[in-house]
C-alpha positions as CSV (number, residue, x, y, z in Angstrom):
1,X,112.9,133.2,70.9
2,X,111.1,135.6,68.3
3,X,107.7,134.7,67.3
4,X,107.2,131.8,64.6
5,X,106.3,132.9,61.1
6,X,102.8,132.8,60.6
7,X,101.8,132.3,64.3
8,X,99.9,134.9,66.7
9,X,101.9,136.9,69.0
10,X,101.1,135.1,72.0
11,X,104.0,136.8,74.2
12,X,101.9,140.3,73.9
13,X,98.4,138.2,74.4
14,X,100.5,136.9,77.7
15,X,101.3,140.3,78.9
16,X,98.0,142.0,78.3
17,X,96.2,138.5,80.4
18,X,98.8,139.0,83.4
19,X,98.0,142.5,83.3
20,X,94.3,141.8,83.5
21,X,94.8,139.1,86.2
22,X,93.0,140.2,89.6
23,X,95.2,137.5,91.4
24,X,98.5,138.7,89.4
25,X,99.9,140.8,93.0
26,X,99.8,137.3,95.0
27,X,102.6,136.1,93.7
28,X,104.7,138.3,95.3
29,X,103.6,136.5,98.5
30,X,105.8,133.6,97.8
31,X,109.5,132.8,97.5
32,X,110.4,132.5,93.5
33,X,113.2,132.8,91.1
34,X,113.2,132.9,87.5
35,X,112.4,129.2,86.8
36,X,109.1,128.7,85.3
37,X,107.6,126.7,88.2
38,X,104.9,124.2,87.0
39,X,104.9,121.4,89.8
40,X,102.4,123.0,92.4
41,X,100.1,119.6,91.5
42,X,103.4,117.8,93.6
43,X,105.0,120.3,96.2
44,X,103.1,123.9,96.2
45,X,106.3,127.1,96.5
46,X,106.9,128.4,99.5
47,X,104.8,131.7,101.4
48,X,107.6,133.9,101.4
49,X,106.0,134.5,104.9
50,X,106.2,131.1,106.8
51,X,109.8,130.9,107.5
52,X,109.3,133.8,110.0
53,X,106.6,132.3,111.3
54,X,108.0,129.1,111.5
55,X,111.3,130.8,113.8
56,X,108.9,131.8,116.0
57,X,107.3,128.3,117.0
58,X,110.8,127.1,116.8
59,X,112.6,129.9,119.2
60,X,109.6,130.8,121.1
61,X,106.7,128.2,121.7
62,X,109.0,125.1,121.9
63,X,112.5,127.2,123.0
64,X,111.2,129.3,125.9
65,X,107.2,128.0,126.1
66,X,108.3,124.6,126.3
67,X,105.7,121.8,127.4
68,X,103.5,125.5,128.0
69,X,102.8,125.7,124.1
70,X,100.4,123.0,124.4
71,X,98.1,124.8,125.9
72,X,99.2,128.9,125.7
73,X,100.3,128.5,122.1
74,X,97.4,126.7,121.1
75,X,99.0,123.3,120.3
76,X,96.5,121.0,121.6
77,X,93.5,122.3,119.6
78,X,95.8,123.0,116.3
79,X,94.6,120.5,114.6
80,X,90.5,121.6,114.7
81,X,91.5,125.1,114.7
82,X,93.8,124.4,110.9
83,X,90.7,121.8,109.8
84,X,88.5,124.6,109.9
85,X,90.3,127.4,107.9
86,X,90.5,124.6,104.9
87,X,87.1,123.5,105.9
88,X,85.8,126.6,103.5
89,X,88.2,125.6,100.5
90,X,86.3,122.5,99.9
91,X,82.7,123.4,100.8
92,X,82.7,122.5,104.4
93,X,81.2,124.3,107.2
94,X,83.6,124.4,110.2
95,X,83.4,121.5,113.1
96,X,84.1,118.8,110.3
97,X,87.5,118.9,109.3
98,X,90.5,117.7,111.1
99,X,94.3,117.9,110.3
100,X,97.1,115.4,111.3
101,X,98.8,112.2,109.9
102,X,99.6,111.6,106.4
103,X,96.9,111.5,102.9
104,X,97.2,107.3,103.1
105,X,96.1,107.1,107.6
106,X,93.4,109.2,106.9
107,X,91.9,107.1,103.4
108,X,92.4,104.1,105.2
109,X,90.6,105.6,108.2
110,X,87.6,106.9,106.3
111,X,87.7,103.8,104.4
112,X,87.3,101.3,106.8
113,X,84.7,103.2,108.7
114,X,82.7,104.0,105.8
115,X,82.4,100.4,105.5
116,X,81.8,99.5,109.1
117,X,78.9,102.4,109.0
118,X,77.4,101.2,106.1
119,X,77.1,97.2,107.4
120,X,75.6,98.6,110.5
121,X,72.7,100.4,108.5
122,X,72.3,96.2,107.9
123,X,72.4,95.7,104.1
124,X,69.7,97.3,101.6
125,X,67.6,98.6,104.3
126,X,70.1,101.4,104.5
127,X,69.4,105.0,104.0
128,X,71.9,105.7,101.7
129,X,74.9,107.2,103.5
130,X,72.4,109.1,105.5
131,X,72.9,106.9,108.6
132,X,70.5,105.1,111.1
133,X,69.8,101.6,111.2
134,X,68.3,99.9,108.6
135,X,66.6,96.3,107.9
136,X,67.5,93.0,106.3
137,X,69.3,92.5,103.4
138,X,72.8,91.5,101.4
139,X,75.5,91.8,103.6
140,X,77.5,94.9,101.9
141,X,80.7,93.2,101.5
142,X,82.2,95.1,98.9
143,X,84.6,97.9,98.0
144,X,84.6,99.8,94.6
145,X,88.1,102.0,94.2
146,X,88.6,104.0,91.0
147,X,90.7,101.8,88.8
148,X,92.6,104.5,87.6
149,X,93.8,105.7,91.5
150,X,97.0,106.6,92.5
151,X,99.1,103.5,93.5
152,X,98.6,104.0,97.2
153,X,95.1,104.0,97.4
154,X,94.4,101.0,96.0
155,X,96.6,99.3,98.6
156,X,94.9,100.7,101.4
157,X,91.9,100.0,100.0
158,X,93.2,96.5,99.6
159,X,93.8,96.2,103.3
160,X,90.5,97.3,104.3
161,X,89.1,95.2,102.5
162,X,90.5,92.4,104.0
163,X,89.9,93.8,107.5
164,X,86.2,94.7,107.0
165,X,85.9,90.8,104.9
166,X,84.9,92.9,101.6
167,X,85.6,92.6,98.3
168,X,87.8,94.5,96.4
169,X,86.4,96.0,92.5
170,X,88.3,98.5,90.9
171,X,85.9,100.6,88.8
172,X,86.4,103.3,86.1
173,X,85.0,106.2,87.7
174,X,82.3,106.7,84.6
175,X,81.3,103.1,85.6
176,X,80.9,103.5,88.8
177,X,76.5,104.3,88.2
178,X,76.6,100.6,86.9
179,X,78.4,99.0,89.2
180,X,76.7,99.8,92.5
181,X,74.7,97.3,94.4
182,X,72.7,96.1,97.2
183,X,76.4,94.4,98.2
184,X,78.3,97.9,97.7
185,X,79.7,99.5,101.1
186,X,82.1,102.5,100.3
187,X,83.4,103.9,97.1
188,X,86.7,105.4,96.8
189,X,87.1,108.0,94.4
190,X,89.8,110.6,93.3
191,X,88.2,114.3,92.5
192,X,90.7,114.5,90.5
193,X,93.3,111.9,88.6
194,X,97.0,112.8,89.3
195,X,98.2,111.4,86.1
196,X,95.7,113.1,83.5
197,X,94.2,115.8,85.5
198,X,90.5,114.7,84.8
199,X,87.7,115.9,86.4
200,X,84.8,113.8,87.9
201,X,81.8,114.2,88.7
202,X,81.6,114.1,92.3
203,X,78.2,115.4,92.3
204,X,76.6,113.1,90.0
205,X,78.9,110.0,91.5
206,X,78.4,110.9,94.9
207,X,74.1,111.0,94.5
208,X,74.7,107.6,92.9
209,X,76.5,105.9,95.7
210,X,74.1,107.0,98.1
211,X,71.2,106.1,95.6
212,X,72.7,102.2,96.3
213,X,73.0,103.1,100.0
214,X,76.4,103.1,100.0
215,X,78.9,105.3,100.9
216,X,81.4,107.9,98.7
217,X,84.8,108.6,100.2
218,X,86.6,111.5,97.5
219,X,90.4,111.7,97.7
220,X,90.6,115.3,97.3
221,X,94.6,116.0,96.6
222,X,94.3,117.4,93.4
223,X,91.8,119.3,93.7
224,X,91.5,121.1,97.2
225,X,92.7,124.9,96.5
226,X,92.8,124.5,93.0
227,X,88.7,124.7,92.2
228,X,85.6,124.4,94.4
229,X,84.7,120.9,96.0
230,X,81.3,121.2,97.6
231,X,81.4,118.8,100.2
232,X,78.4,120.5,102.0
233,X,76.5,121.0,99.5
234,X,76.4,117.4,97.6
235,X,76.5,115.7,100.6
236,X,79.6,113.9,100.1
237,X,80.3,111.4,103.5
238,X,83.7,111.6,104.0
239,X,86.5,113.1,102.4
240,X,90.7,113.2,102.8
241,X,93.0,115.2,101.0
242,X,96.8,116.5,101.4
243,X,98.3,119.9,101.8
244,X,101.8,120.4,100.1
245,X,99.9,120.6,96.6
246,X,98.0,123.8,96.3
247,X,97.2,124.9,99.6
248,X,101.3,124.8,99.6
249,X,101.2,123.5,103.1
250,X,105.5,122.6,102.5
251,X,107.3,119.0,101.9
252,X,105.2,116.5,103.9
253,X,102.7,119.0,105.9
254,X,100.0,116.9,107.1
255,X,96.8,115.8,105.7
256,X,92.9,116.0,106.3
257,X,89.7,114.4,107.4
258,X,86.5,115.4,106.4
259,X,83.7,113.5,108.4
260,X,80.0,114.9,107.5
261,X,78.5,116.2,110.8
262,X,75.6,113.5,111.1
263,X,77.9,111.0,110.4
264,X,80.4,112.0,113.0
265,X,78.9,110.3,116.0
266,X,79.5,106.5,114.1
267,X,82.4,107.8,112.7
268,X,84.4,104.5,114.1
269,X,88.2,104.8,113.6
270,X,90.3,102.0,112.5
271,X,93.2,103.5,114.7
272,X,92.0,105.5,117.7
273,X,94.6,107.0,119.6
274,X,94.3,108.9,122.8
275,X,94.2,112.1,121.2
276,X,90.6,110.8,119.6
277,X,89.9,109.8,123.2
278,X,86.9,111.6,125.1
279,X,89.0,112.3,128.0
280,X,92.8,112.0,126.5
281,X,94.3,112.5,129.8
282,X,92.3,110.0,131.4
283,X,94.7,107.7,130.5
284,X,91.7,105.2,130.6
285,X,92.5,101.6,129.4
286,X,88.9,101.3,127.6
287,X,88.6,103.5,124.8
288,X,85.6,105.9,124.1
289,X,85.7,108.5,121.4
290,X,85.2,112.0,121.5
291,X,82.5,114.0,120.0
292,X,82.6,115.5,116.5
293,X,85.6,115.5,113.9
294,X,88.3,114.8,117.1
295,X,87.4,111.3,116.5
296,X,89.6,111.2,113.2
297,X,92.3,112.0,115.2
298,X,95.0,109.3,116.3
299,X,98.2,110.9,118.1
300,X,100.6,113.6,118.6
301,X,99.9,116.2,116.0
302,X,103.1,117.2,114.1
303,X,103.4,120.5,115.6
304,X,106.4,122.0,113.1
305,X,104.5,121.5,110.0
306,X,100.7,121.6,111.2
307,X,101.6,125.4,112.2
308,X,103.8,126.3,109.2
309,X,100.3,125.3,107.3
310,X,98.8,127.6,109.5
311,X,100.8,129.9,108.3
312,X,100.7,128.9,104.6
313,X,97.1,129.8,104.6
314,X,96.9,133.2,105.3
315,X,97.4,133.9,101.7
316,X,93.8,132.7,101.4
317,X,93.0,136.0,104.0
318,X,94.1,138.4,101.1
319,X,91.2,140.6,99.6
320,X,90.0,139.4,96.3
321,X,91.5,135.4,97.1
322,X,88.2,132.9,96.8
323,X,88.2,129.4,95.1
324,X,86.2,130.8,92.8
325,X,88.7,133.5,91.7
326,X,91.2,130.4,91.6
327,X,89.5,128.1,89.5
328,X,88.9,131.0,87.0
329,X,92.5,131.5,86.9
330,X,93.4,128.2,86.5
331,X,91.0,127.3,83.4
332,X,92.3,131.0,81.9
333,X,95.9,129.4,82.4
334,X,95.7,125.8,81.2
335,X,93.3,127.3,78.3
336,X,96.3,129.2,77.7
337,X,98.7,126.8,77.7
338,X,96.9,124.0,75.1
339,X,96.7,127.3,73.0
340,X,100.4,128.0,73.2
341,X,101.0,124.4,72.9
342,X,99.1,123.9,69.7
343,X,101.1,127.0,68.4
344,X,104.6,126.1,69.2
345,X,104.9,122.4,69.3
346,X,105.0,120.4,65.7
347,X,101.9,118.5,65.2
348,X,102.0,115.4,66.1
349,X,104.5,115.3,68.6
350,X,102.6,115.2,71.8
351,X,98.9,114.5,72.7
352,X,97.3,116.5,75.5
353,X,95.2,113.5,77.5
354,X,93.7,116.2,79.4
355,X,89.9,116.9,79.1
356,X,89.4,120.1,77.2
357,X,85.7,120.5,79.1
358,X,86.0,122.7,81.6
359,X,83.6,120.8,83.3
360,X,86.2,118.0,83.3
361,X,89.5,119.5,83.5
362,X,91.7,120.2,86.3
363,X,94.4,122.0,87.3
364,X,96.9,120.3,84.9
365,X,97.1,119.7,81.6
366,X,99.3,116.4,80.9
367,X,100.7,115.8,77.7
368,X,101.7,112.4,76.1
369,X,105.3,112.1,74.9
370,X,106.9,109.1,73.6
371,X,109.7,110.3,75.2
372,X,108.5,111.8,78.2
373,X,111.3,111.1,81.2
374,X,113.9,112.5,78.4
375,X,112.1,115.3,77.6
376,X,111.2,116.5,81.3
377,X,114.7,116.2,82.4
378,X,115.9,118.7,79.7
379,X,113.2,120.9,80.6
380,X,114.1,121.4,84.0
381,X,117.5,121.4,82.9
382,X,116.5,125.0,80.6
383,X,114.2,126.5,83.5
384,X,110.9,124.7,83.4
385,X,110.2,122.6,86.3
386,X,107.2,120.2,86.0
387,X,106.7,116.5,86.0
388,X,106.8,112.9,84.5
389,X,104.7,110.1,84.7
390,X,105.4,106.3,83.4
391,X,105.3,105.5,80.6
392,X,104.5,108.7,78.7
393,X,103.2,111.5,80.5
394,X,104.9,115.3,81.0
395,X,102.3,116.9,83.6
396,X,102.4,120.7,83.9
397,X,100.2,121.8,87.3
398,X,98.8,125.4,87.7
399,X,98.7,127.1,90.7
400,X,96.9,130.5,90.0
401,X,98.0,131.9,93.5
402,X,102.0,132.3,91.8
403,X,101.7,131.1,88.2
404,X,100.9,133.8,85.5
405,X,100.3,134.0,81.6
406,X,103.8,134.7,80.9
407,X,105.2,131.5,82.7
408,X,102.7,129.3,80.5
409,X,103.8,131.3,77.7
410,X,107.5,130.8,78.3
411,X,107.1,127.2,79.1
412,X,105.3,126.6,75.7
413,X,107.8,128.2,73.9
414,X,110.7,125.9,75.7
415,X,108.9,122.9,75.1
416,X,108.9,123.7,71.4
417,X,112.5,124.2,71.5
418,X,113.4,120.9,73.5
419,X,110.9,118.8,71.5
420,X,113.1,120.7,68.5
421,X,116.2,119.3,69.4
């Protein structure tokens, strides 16, 4: 398709931005065709490298290591080993991240013992989310969740409630400032939302929760490998997040805990499992946990996909790759694409409901469609793969590791042509 009369030549600007791109070489490191692939914000592409490595685990550790890989192949201690190469993509120094079960176990863990933490520090006398024991006050019965969540994590946080005997509040995250109080426990909050790519202010949110005494549990899926976190450095309490997105971990890789270091030894699971245990092979009937982040563990790690994460990470390894570098990327793409947009697209016809702050925005730009599911399904149909949201939401992710200029151009220019007819 030939450039519109009267518009900029935004093909040429694409070429001349790809060209410029420091991250531009990467994206040779993964396996893609020529579909315009804009769904890294639901299943990241594949490391053209991983199959290989995931042969070797296959025909190797488990085929001729057997029960050995446990302990020669590093099996055992995986799961500490893979939390700390992600610990550095969201702000965490190593020791405090551990990998295993699925996004939902680990917000449910860090949810209930946020809570349990936080009635121990005995009502207002808290120290707000710094630990130690506090003196009387209001009973902190009550959960906040961000109103706007994705499904799931409002029913976990549902059922902790009910465990723990709180209350349940969904909140607007801008709300959240004014409705903290001395009964406040835990927040639950999502870095990110899935269906509008909005940005919060976990900073600001996060020194807020604490100023109640409470304390701030982040959901972190759409965010982690997509622009810096800070977990360290703004104290946050606990964390979770999921792989497949943009640390392209593959279909179902498992998820991780974050448990601040200080808060680690009252870290108190909700489902401890032997492999939390202080001596796993004890086989002790009375539990104890371990020491450190081990304690977010529960039971047998998912070998097969913990280590083809492994492996999906060493594209962060390559010269050049930071999460700065990334987020710079993605804010030059999706800046891109609402330009390309506004160019190509009748007026009128969609509505971006994405931020355009920086400061607020993502790594997605979502657009609103009357006819959303329709639309989507034509565009995968001519080589542009994102997503769709009910009632009226086409969401477009941007994963600057294998995503350049000319795919957001291209993508544009076929959502033009759809929405044409």
């Amino acid at each position: 398709m030939s450039e519109l009369p009267g518009r900029p030549d935004l093909g040429s600007a694409a070429e001349e931005l790809d060209a410029a791109d420091p991250l531009a070489a990467l994206r040779a490191r993964f396996v893609l065709d020529d579909v315009t692939y804009l769904d890294g914000n639901s299943l990241g592409a594949l490391p053209a490298h991983v199959p290989a490595r995931v042969e070797d685990v296959v025909r190797r550790q488990w085929g001729e290591l057997r029960i050995r890989s446990w302990e020669e192949s590093g099996w055992w201690t995986a799961p500490e080993r893979v939390g700390d190469r992600i610990a550095p993509l969201v702000g965490a120094a190593a020791g405090q991240v551990v990998v295993g079960d699925s996004t939902s176990v680990n917000v449910f863990k860090a949810l209930v013992a946020a809570v349990r933490m936080a009635q121990e520090d005995g009502g207002t006398g808290g120290t707000g989310g710094t630990g130690g024991s506090g003196g009387a006050g209001p009973i902190r019965d009550e959960i906040l969740v961000d109103a706007t969540t994705f499904p799931t994590d409002g029913y976990l946080a549902e059922s902790a409630a009910r465990m723990t005997g709180c209350a349940l509040r969904p909140v607007a995250p801008s709300e959240v400032p004014g409705a903290l109080g001395d009964r406040t426990a835990a927040v639950l909050l999502n870095h990110v939302d899935y269906r509008t790519g909005r940005l919060h202010d976990l900073p600001g949110l996060t020194a807020a929760v604490h100023a109640a005494g409470a304390y701030a549990v982040w959901d972190l899926c759409h965010s982690a490998g997509a622009l810096p976190v800070g977990l360290d450095e703004h104290g946050v309490d606990l964390a979770v997040g999921c792989t497949y997105k943009y640390l392209n971990g593959g279909p179902g890789s498992p998820a991780y805990l974050y448990v601040r270091r200080d808060l680690q030894p009252r870290f108190d699971s909700p489902l401890p499992g032997w492999n939390s245990h202080a001596e796993p092979f004890g086989m002790r009937s009375e539990y104890a946990p371990a020491s450190g982040a081990v304690r977010g563990r529960v039971g047998t790690p998912d070998i097969l996909s913990l280590l083809a994460l492994e492996a999906a990470l060493d594209v962060w390894d390559e010269e050049g790759v930071s999460v700065a570098a990334v987020r710079a990327k993605s804010l030059a793409l999706t800046d891109f694409f609402l330009r390309c947009v506004g160019a190509y697209v009748p007026d009128g016809r969609v509505e971006s409901v994405t931020p355009a702050a920086h400061a607020e925005r993502g790594s997605q730009v979502a657009l609103r469609c009357d006819d959303a599911g329709e639309v989507m399904k034509r565009l995968i149909e001519r080589g542009v793969v994102g997503d769709y949201r009910a009632p009226d939401v086409l969401r477009f992710g941007f994963t600057p590791l294998y995503v350049g200029f000319a795919d957001v151009e291209r993508a544009a220019r076929v959502l033009a042509r759809t929405l044409a007819g």
